[in-house]
C-alpha positions, -999 to +999 in steps of 0.1 A: -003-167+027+034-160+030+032-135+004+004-118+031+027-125+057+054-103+044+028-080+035+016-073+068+055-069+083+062-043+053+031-026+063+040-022+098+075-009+092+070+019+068+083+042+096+055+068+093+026+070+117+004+083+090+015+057+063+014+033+093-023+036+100-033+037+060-017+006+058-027-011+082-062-002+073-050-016+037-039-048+048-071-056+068-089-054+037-068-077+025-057-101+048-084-126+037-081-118+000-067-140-029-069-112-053-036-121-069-037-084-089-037-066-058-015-081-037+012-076-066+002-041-067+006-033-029+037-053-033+053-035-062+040-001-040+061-011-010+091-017-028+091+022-037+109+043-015+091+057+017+088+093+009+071+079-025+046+062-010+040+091+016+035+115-019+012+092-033-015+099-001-006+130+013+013+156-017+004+161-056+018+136-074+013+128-116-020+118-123-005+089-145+010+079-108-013+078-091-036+061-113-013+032-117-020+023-076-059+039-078-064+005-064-044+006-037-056+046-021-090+036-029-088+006-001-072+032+020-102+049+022 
């Protein structure tokens, strides 16, 4: 849960209204989850750098990167 917890703050602070809404819609899907796998991987996606994670939803990025966080834009969806 404290793992969630920090989660949800990192989620909220990204500093981007349209990243803001994704993951907040992300985190809801979440919240309740104990899917250890995922939570890693939305962890190890916020520690990228910001303009990263905006590439990763809104610009072309590598098809090997974005399949290595397919889990993650699928819940944004």
């Amino acid at each position: 849960q404290d793992r969630l917890k920090k989660i949800k703050y990192r989620c909220q602070t990204l500093g981007i209204k349209e990243l803001d809404v994704i993951f907040l819609k992300i985190y809801q899907k979440i919240e309740n989850s104990e899917d250890l796998e995922i939570i890693k991987l939305l962890e190890n996606l916020l520690d990228k750098e910001t303009q990263y994670i905006f590439d990763l939803f809104f610009n072309e990025v590598s098809e090997e990167e974005r399949n290595k966080f397919i889990k993650i834009i699928e819940l944004s969806k």
